[in-house]
C-alpha positions as CSV (number, residue, x, y, z in Angstrom):
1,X,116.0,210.0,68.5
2,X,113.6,209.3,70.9
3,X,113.7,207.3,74.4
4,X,115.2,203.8,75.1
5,X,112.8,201.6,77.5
6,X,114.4,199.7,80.1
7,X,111.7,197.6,81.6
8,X,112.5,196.1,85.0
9,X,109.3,193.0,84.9
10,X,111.2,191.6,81.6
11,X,114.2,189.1,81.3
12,X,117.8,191.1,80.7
13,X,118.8,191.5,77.0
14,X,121.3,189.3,75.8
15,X,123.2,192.0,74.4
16,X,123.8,195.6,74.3
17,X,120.1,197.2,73.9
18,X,117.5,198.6,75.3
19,X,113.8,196.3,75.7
20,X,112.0,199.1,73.2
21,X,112.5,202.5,71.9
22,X,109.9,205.0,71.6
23,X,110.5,207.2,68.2
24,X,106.8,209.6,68.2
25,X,104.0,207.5,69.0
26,X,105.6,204.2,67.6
27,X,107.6,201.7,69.7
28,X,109.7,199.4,68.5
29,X,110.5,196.6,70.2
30,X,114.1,194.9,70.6
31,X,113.6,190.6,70.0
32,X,112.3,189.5,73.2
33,X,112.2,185.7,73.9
34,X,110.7,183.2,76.7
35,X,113.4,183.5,79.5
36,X,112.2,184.1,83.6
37,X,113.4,187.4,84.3
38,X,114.4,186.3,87.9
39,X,115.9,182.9,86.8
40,X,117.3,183.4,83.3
41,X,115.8,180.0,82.9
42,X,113.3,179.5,79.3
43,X,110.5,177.6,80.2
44,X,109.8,174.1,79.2
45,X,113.7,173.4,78.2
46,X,115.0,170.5,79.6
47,X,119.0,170.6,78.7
48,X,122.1,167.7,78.4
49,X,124.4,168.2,80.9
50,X,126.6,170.3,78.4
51,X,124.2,172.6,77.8
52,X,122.2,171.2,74.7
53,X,118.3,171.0,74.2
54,X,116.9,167.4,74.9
55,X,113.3,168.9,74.5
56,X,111.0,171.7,74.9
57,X,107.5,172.7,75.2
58,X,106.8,175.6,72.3
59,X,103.6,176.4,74.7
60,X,105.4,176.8,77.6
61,X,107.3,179.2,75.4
62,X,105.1,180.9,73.7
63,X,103.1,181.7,76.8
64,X,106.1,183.2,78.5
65,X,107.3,185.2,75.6
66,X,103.6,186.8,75.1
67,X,104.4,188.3,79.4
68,X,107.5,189.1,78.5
69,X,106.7,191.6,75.4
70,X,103.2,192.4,77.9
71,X,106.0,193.8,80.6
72,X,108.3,195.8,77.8
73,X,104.9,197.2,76.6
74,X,103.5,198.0,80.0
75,X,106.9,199.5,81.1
76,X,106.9,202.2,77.8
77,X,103.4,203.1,78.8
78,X,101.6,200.9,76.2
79,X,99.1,198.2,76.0
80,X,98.6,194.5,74.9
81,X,96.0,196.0,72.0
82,X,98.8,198.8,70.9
83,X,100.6,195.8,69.5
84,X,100.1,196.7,65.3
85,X,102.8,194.4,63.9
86,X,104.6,191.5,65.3
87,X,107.1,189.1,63.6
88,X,107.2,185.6,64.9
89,X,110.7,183.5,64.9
90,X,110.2,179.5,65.0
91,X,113.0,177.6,65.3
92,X,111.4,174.5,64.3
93,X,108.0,175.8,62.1
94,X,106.7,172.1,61.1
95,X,106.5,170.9,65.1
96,X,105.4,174.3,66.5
97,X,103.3,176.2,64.3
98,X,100.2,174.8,65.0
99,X,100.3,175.1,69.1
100,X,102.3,178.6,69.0
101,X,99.1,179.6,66.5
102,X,96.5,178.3,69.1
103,X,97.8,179.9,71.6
104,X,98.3,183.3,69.5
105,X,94.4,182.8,69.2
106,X,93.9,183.2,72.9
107,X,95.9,186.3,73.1
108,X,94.3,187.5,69.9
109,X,90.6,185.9,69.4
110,X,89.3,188.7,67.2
111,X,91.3,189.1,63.7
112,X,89.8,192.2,63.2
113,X,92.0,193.5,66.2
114,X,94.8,191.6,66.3
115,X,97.9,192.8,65.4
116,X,99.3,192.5,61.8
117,X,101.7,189.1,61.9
118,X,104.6,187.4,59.9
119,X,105.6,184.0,61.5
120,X,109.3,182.6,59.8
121,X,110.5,179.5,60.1
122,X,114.7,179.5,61.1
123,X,117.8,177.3,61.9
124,X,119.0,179.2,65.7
125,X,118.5,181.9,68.1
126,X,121.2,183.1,70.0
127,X,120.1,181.5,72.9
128,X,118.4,178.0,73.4
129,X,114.8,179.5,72.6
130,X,112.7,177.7,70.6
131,X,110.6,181.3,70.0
132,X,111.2,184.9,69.4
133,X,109.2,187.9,68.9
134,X,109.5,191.2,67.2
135,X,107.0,193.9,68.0
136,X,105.9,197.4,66.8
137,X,103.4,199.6,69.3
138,X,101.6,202.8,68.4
139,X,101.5,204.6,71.7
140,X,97.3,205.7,72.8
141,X,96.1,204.2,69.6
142,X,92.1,203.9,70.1
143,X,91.9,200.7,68.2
């Protein structure tokens, strides 16, 4: 088994696992969602006082959870265009689908390129994220 990647620029796992691991030239990333890494806070929620989402802004989101897989990448030596596969966790697919998906076209203009992806629409995350992605890397690919 190869190395687990701890990276320092991203948000603390919510449980017991590394950011990534590196198995060859592959890296697998752990689920990595929209929180501030110095806050803990997720962008764009605005919360009840006991704790539940009034609202949220899925672009807000999306655009933090894109720097937050950047800085797991960057810290296992990899690069925004090593990204090959990434599966895409909407808590609510008819509201957000469409702005998540225009904002994935600004990360990712060129189809040819861009990395392979599975979007799935479901009920939670174990945190109030509205957004969660899962990511495989290969390591100096010359795409």
């Amino acid at each position: 088994m190869s190395g687990a990647v701890h990276a320092e620029a991203a948000p603390r796992p919510v449980g017991v696992y590394p950011h990534a691991r590196r198995v060859g030239n592959l890296l697998f990333l752990s689920g990595i969602g929209p929180r501030d890494r110095h806050s803990n806070a997720i962008p764009g929620n605005e919360l009840y006082a006991d704790g539940r989402v009034r609202r949220y802004d899925i672009e807000a989101q999306t655009r933090a959870v894109f720097a937050n897989v950047r800085a797991v990448l960057e810290a296992s030596g990899a690069r925004w265009e090593d990204l090959v596969d990434v599966t895409v966790y909407l808590t609510d697919m008819l509201r957000d689908f469409r702005i998540y998906n225009a904002v994935w076209a600004e990360y990712f203009p060129d189809p040819e390129t861009a990395p392979c992806r599975t979007t799935v629409g479901i009920t939670a995350l174990p945190t109030p994220i509205a957004i969660e992605l899962k990511c495989t890397a290969v390591l100096g690919s010359d795409r």
